[in-house]
N, C-alpha and C positions, 0 to 999 in steps of 0.2 A: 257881617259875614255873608249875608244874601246877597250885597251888592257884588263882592268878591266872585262867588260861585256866579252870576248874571253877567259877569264880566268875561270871563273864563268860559260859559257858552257861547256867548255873543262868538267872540273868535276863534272857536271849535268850526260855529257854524257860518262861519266867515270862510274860515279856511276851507269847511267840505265842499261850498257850493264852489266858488273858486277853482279848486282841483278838479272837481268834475265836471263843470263847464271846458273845461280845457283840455282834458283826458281823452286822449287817445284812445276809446276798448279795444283791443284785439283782442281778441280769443286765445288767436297761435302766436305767440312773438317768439321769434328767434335769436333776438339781443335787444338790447335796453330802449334801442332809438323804437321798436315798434309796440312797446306797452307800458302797461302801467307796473311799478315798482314798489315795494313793500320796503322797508328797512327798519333795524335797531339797531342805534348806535349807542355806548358806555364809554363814559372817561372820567376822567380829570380835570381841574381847574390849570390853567400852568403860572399860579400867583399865588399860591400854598396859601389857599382862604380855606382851605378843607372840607370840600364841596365836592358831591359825585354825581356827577350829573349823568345823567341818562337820557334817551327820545325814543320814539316812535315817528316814523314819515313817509308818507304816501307820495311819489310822484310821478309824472307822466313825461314824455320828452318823443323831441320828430326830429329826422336828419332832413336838412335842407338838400333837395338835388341836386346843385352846385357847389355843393361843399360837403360830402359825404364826411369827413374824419371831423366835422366841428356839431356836434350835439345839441340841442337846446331844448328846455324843458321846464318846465314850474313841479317846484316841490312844497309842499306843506308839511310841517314837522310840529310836534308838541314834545316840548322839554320839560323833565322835574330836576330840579336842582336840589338835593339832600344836603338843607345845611341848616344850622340853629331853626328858622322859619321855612319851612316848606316852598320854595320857590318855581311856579309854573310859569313857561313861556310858550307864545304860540307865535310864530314866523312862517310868510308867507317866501320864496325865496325864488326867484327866475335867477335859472344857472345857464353857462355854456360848458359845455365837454369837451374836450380836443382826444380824440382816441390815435394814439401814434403810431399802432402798427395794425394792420388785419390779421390776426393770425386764425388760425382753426379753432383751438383748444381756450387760448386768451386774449385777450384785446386789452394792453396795459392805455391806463387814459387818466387825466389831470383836468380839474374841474375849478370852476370860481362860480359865486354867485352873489347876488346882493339883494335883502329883500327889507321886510317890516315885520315885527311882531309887536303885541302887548303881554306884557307879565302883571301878575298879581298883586306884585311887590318893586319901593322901587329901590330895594336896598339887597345885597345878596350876603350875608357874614360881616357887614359892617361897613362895605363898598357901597357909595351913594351912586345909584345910580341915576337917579336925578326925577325921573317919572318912570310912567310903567309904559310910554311906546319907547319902542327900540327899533334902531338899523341892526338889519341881521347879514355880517360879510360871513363866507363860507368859502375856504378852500380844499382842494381832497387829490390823493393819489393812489391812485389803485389799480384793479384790473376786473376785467367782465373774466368770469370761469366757465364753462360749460362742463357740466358735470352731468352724467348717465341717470342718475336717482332724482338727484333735484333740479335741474334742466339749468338757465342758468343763472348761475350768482355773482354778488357783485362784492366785492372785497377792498376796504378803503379806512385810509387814514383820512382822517379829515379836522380841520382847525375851525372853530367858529369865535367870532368876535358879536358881542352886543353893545351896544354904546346908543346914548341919543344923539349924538350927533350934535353938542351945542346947545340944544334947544331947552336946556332947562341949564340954572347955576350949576349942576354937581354934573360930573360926566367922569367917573372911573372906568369906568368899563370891565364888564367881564370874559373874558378868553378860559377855554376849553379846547381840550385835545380829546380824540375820539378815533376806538375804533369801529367801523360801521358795517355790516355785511346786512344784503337787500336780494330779493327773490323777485321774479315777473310773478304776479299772481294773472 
């Protein structure tokens, strides 16, 4: 069990230094490309293992000058997966953003990413998933809101796939749907 929990540090504090070497602070950000980002996402499995997964994720993201509507950004996320065994995942995740329109009030935008994480376990409900490092793909559709009270949020459906990618005999993979809404802290 102690190596478990030493495992599950290690890429806590893999992931915090990561995020914060790369983190943007601003103090004032005015939409998502100038700070740092908080979110919680809840969902579903969509492969009826009957799993509810949930996360927590911190990321940071910069608009390149010559390409203002394209986003880029590093997220780190910690997932618990509520199923027979307790399943924790921790994913390091570099996305792009494509934000399609400028508006005032919302900014609707579509997102991919692809990263690395390790889990604790390498089976979810009976899914082999072959070891505990994982490719983390991430897709999302959504919109930045600016709202009066809570300045602004970010509202998003988002799909995430884990898989090893080959690298061991067993590779089922597990897919989750998620809704996710995130604050500039």
């Amino acid at each position: 069990m102690s190596g478990k929990i030493a495992q599950m540090a290690f890429t806590i504090a893999i992931m915090s230094c990561l995020i914060f070497l790369y983190a943007p602070l601003y103090a004032t950000a005015h939409s998502v490309e100038e700070g740092l980002e908080l979110g919680f996402g809840a969902g579903l499995d969509i492969e009826d293992l009957g799993t509810h997964p949930s996360f927590i994720m911190i990321r940071s993201s910069s608009e390149p000058e010559e390409t203002p509507n394209w986003i880029r950004g590093l997220e780190g996320h910690f997932m618990v997966i509520d199923s027979e065994e307790t399943t924790y995942l921790g994913s390091i995740v570099p996305f792009i953003r494509y934000i399609w329109a400028e508006r005032r009030d919302w900014k609707p935008f579509g997102e991919i990413g692809l990263g690395a994480g390790l889990s604790n376990h390498d089976e979810i409900n009976g899914r082999q998933m072959g070891g505990k490092f994982m490719f983390t793909i991430t897709a999302s559709l959504g919109a930045e809101l600016m709202s009066d009270s809570l300045g602004l949020v970010t509202i998003s459906t988002r799909f995430i796939h884990y898989s090893n990618g080959g690298l061991y005999p067993f590779n089922q993979s597990y897919n989750a749907q998620f809704m996710v809404v995130s604050f500039l802290i």
